[in-house]
N, C-alpha and C positions, 0 to 999 in steps of 0.2 A: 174563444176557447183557448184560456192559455195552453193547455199541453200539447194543443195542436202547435203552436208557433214557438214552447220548447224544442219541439220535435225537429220542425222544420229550421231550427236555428242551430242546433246539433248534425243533422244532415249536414247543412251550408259548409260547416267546421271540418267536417270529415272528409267532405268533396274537395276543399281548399288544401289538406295535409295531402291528399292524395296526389294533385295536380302538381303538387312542390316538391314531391315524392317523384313521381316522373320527371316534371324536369330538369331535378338534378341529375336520374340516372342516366336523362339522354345529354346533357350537356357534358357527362363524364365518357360515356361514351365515345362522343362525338370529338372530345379532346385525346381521351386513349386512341381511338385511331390517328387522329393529326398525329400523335409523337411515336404512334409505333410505326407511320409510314416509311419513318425515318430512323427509326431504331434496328438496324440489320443484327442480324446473330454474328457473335464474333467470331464465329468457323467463319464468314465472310468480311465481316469488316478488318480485323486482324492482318490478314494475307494481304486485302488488299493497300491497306497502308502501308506494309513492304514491295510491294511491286504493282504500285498504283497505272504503270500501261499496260497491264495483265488485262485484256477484254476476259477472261473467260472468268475474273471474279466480277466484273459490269455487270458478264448476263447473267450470273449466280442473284448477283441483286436483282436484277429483272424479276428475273424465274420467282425467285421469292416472293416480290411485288404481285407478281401476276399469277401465280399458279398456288401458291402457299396462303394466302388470305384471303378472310370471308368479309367482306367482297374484296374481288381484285381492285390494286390499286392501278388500274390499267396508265393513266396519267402517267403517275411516275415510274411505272414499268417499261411503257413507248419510249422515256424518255433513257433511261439504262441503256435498255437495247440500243436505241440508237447510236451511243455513244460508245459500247462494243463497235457500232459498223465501223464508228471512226476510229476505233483504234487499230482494228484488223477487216477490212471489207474482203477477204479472200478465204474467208472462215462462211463455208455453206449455213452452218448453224445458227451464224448470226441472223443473216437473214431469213429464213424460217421463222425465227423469233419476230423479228419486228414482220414480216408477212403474217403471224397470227398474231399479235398484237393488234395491228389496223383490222381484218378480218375480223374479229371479235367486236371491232365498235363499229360495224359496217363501215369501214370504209376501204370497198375493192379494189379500188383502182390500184393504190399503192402497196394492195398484197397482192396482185395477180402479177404486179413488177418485180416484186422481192425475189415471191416464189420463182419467176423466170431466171433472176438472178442464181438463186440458190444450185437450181438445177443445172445451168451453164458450168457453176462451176465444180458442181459435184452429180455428172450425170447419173452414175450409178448405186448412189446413195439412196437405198428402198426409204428411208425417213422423207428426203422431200420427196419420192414418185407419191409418199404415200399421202402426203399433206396435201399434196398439189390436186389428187386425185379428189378429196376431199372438197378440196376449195369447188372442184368443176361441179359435184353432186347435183346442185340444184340450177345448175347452168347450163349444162350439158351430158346428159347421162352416157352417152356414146362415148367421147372426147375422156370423159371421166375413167373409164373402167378400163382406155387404153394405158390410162396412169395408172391403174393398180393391177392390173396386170402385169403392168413390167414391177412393178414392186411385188406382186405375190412370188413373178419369176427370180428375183434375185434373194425375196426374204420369205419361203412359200409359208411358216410359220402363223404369217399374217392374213393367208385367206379365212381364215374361220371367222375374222373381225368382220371380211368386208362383203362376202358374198349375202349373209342377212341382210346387208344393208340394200343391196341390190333388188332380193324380194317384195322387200318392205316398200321400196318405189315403183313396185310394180312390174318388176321382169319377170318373163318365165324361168322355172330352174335348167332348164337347158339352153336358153340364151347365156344364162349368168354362168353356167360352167365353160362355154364353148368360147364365150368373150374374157374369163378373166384367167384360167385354169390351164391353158398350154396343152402340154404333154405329160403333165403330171400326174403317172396314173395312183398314187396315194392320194392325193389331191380331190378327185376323180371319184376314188370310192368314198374319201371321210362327206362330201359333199352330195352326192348320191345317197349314201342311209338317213344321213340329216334332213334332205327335202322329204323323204319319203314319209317323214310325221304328217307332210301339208298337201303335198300335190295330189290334184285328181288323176285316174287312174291313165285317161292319155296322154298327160305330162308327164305321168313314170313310164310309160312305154317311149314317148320320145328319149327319153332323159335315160333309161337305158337302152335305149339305140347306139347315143351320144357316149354312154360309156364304154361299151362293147368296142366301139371304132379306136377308144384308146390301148395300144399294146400294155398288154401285163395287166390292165385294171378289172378285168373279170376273176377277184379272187371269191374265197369261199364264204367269207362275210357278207360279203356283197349277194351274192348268189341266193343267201338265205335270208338276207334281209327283201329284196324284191319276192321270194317267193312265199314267205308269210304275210308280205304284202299284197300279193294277186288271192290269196287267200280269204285273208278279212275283207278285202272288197268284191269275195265271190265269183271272183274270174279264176273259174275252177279249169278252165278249157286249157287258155296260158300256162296256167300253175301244171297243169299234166306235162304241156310241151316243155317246158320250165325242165320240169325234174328229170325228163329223156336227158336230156343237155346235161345237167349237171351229173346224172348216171356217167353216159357215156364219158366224159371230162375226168369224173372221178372213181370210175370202178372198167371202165373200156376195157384195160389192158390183162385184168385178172379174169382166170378159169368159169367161175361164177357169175359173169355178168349177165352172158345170154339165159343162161337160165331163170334170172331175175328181170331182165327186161321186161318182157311182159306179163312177168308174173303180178296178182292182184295187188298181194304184200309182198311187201320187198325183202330182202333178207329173210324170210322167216326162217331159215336156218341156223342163220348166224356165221354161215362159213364165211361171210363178205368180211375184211375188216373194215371196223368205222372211219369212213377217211373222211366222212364227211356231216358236221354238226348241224345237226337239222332237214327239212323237208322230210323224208319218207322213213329216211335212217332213225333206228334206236337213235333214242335219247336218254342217258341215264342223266342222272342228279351232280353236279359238279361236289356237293357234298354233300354223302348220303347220312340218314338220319342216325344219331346216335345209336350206338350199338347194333352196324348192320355193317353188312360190306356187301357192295354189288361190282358185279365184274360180268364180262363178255369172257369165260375162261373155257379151258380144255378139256382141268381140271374135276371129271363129273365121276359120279358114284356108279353109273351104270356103262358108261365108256367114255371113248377119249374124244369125243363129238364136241363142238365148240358150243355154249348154251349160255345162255343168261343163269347166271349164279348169283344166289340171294343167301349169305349166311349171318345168324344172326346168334348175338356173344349170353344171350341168357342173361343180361345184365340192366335191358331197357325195355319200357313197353315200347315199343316200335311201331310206327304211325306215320301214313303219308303213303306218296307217290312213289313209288320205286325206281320203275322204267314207265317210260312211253314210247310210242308208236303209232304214227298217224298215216291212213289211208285212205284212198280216194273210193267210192262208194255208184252208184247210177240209185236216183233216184224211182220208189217201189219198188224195188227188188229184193229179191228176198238172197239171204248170203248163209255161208255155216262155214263157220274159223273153229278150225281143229289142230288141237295141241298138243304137248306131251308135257305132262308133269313128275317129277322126278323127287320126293322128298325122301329126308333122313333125319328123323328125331326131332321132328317140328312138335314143340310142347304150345299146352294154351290153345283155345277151341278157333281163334281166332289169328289164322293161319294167310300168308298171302294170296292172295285170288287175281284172277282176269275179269277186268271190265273194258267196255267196250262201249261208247256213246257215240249216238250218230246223230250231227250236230242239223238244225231244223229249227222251226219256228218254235217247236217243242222238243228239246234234246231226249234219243229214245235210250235209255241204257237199258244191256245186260249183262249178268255177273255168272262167274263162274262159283261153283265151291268151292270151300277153302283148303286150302293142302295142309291137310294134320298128320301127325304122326308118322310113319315110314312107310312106303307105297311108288310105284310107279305105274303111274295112270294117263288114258288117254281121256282129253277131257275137251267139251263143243260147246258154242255157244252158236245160237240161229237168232238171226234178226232180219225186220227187211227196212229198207230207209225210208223216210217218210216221203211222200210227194216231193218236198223241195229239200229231200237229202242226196248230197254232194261228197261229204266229207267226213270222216269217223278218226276217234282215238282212241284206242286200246291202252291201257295203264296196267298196271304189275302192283298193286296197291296193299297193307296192311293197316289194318283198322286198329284202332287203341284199347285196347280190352278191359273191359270195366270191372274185371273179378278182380279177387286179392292175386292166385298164383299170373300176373298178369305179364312177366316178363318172359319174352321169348329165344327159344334156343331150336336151333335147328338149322339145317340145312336145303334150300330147295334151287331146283335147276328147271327152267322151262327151254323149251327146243321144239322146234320143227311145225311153225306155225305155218299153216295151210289156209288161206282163205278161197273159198267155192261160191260159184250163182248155184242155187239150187231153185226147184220150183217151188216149192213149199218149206218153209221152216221145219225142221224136224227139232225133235222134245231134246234140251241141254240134259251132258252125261253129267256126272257129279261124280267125284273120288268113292 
């Protein structure tokens, strides 16, 4: 069949251009590296033909050799370095270099020397505690983390590299704080909210044991980060004891407090100021929705009471979250939150409201009416929490209204929430 053995005689032709195609491009390769090993940038070669026993243009060529090219040219790297040692051996840096140099091609012996060197003669230098620390990782995890600990203590910037690294080999997070972490209670907390993504619930109660013993590191980030954390993992019992603490801590000293200690909801007054972002306290929007303004103000149209104020400029349909407000619940029980609502010149039928979900295997909501027009009104919503209801949120919310006049103007102020057990659900008021 001739066309078969055209065919195959064409193939042949294109497989041979191909393979003469490659080996030219690795043989040029192969020679661009040989002469760029050698080929230094002249911010180094320059300098150093003026003050050719300058070690610190040596290890500039090292450094290049070894840390700037793909692949390093370790070879001629080890070989730089070294001849930095010989021109300055009292240069800590030098040896770090040639101790990661030999490290890098397995060979320890002569970097666990270096590094000893280095350190001799620059004990305080966090760069070798921190290399050194390094080098132990897989040799010794104990021995290790006493090397980076004196490095996190002299350069604390550096714990956030190396405390992951400690997890990742398998420590718990309150070994790894208590072994590398000092006294440093900034330290303390950044490392603390960070585990709280991974650890199980009795490593965070260890691990905020551990934090608590250090002075100053119980701040308010802190505080809110473990207690939406006992939260999502259901440890509703904690998360109560939790928020006593952080009451008392951050509202002890003001008129208001006892009053709110054991009350259901907390502030529903408003008289408390917000000292504290998050757990049980209002939470407004760090930026509220175009054309609104919300405030905790004094400022009200029926007196001079402190209220959640909602004003809005007539100029946006206005949509979303308002306020929130999160409260603890006993599950089957029946509750009735009674409020006061306060508007003036709310246009649009689609007015702010109260809802209130009470979170379960099936989340239960109930909604208030919406505050239209000018009125002040007392207004309830009754729910009871499901079987394995725990926990509820109340939101301050405004819907997107789908008519043409859709943009809202008005003013509205809610105050003096009351939550009650009742035995029976009674029928929600409406404006």
């Amino acid at each position: 069949m001739r066309w078969a053995s055209e065919i195959a005689a064409k193939l042949a032709l294109w497989l041979f251009c191909a393979l003469c195609v490659a080996a030219a491009v690795l043989l040029a390769f192969r020679q661009g590296l040989a002469a760029f090993e050698y080929s230094f940038p002249e911010s180094i070669e320059i300098p150093q033909s003026l003050d050719p026993a300058n070690s610190d243009y040596v290890k500039a060529e090292g450094d290049w050799l070894f840390r700037a090219l793909i692949p390093p040219q370790s070879a001629a790297a080890k070989a730089r370095y070294r001849q930095a040692l010989a021109l300055n051996p009292f240069y800590y840096n030098h040896w770090i270099d040639w101790a990661e140099a030999n490290w890098r091609q397995g060979d320890d012996s002569p970097a666990e020397d270096a590094l000893r060197m280095a350190l001799r003669l620059a004990p305080n230098r966090h760069e070798a505690l921190r290399i050194y620390g390094d080098f132990l990782l897989e040799k010794d995890l104990k021995k290790a983390s006493f090397y980076h600990a004196a490095c996190i203590q002299l350069q604390p910037g550096a714990a956030r590299a190396i405390w992951p690294v400690y997890w990742a080999l398998g420590w718990p997070a309150t070994q790894t704080a208590l072994a590398l972490l000092g006294q440093n209670p900034k330290l303390h907390q950044d490392h603390f909210r960070e585990a709280l993504a991974w650890i199980d619930p009795d490593e965070a109660h260890s691990l905020w044991q551990a934090l608590s013993s250090i002075p100053q590191a119980l701040d308010p980030p802190s505080y809110n980060a473990y207690f939406s954390y006992l939260i999502r993992h259901r440890n509703y019992e904690d998360a109560r004891s939790l928020w006593s603490e952080i009451a008392a801590r951050h509202y002890g000293d003001l008129p208001g407090y006892k009053s709110n200690e054991n009350a259901l909801f907390w502030n529903g007054d408003f008289e408390l100021p917000l000292r504290f972002a998050g757990g049980l306290e209002w939470q407004l929007p760090n930026s509220p929705p175009k054309g609104s303004v919300i405030a905790i103000s004094a400022a009200r149209a029926a007196n001079q009471d402190r209220s959640l104020w909602l004003h809005f400029d007539g100029k946006e349909n206005v949509s979303g979250v308002l306020a929130r407000h999160f409260f603890f619940v006993q599950p089957e029980q029946a509750y009735r939150l009674e409020f006061h609502v306060n508007a003036l010149g709310i246009t649009t039928s689609n007015g702010p409201f109260v809802e209130v979900a009470v979170s379960g295997l099936q989340t239960e909501r109930v909604r208030s009416e919406a505050a239209v027009g000018t009125g002040d009104w007392l207004q309830g919503l009754s729910f009871r929490a499901p079987a394995d209801g725990h926990w509820a949120e109340l939101t301050v919310q405004r819907q997107r209204s789908s008519k043409l006049d859709n943009k809202i103007l008005g003013d509205a102020w809610y105050d003096d929430f009351v939550l009650e057990i009742v035995d029976t659900p009674l029928p929600d008021d409406a404006p």
